[in-house]
C-alpha positions in Angstrom: -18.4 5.0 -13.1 -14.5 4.7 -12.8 -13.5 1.7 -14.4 -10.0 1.0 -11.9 -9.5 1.5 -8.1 -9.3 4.9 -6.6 -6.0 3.7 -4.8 -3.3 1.2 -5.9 -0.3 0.3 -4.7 2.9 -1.5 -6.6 5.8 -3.0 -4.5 9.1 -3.3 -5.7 12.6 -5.0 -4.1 14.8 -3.2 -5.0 17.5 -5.5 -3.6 16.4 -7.5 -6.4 15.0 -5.8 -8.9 11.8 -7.5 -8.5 8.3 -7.4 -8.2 7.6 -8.1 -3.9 5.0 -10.9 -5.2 2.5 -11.9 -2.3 3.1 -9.3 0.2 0.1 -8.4 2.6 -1.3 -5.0 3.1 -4.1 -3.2 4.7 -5.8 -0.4 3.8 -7.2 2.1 6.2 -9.0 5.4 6.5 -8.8 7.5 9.9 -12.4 8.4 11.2 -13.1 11.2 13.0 -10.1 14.0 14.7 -8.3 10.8 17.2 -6.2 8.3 15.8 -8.4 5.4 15.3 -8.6 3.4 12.1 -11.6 1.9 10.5 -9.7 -1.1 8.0 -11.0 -1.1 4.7 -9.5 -4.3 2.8 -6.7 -6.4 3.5 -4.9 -8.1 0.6 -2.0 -9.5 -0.7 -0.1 -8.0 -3.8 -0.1 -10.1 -7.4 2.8 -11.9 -9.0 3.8 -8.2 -10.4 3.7 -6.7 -6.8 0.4 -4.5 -7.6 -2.9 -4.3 -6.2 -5.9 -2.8 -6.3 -6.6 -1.7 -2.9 -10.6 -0.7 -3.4 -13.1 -2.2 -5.7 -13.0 -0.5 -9.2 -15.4 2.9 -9.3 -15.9 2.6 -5.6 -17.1 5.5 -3.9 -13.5 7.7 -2.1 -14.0 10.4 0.5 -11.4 12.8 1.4 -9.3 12.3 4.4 -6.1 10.6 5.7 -5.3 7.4 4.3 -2.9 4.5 4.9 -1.8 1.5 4.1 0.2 -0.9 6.2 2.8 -3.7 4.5 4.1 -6.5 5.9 7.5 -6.4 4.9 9.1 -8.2 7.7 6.7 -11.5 6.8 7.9 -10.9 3.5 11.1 -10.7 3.2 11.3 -13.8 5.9 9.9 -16.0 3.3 12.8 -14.9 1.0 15.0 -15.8 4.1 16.4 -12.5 4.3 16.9 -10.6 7.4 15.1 -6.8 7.4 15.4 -4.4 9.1 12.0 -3.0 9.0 9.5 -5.5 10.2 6.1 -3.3 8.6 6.1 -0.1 6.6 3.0 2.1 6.8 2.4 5.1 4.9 0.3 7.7 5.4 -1.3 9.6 2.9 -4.3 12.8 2.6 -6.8 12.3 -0.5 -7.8 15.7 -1.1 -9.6 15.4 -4.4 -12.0 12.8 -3.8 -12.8 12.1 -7.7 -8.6 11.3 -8.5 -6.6 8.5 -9.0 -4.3 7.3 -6.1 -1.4 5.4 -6.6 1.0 4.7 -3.8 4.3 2.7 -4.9 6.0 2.0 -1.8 10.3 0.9 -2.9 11.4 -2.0 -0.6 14.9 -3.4 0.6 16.2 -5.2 3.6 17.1 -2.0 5.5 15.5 0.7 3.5 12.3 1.8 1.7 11.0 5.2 -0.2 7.6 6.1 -2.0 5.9 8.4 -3.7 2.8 9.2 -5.2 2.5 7.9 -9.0 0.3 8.3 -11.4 
C-alpha cells in the first residue's frame, strides 16, 4: 500500500509569494459519458497551501478528474479584489497506480498549473 495520496494539490500567491493558507477545494471524478460529478472530499489547504486530496494508499481509477478552488473566498479574506471568483481544473488520470500532483499558481487576476511531481 501507497503510503501518500494519489492526488495532491499545493497553492501558491504569487502576488505574494506565499503559501494560499486555508483555501477550500473539492475534489471530483466525472461518472459515466455526461457531465455529472460525483464529489469525492472537500477540504481546505494547510498553513503551506498543500493538501492531500484522497486518503493515503486509497484505491484511484482512471478517468477525468477535477478539482474546484475557491479563490474568490479566499482572496476576500485577504481583502483583495479577484478577478476570478473559483478556479477548477480538469485533469485525465490515465495510469491508475501514479502519483498526481496538481499545483494550481494564484493571483488576483491570473492563475497557471501544471502537473508536478
Amino acid at each position: 500500500m501507497n503510503s501518500r495520496s494519489p492526488i495532491t494539490t499545493h497553492v501558491l500567491d504569487t502576488s505574494t509569494g506565499l503559501p494560499a493558507a486555508g483555501m477550500e477545494f473539492e475534489l471530483s471524478r466525472r461518472s459515466g459519458t455526461a457531465e455529472t460529478w460525483q464529489s469525492l472530499l472537500k477540504g481546505t489547504t494547510d498553513s503551506d497551501g498543500r493538501a492531500a486530496c484522497l486518503p493515503a494508499g486509497a484505491a484511484l481509477a482512471a478517468g477525468v478528474y477535477r478539482l474546484h478552488f475557491g479563490t474568490g473566498e479566499y482572496f476576500e479574506r485577504q481583502n483583495v479584489a479577484t478577478f476570478y471568483p473559483a478556479v477548477t481544473i480538469e485533469f485525465q488520470i490515465a495510469a491508475a497506480g501514479e502519483h498526481y500532483h496538481v499545483p494550481l499558481l494564484i493571483s488576483p487576476f491570473g492563475y497557471s498549473t501544471y502537473r508536478g511531481s
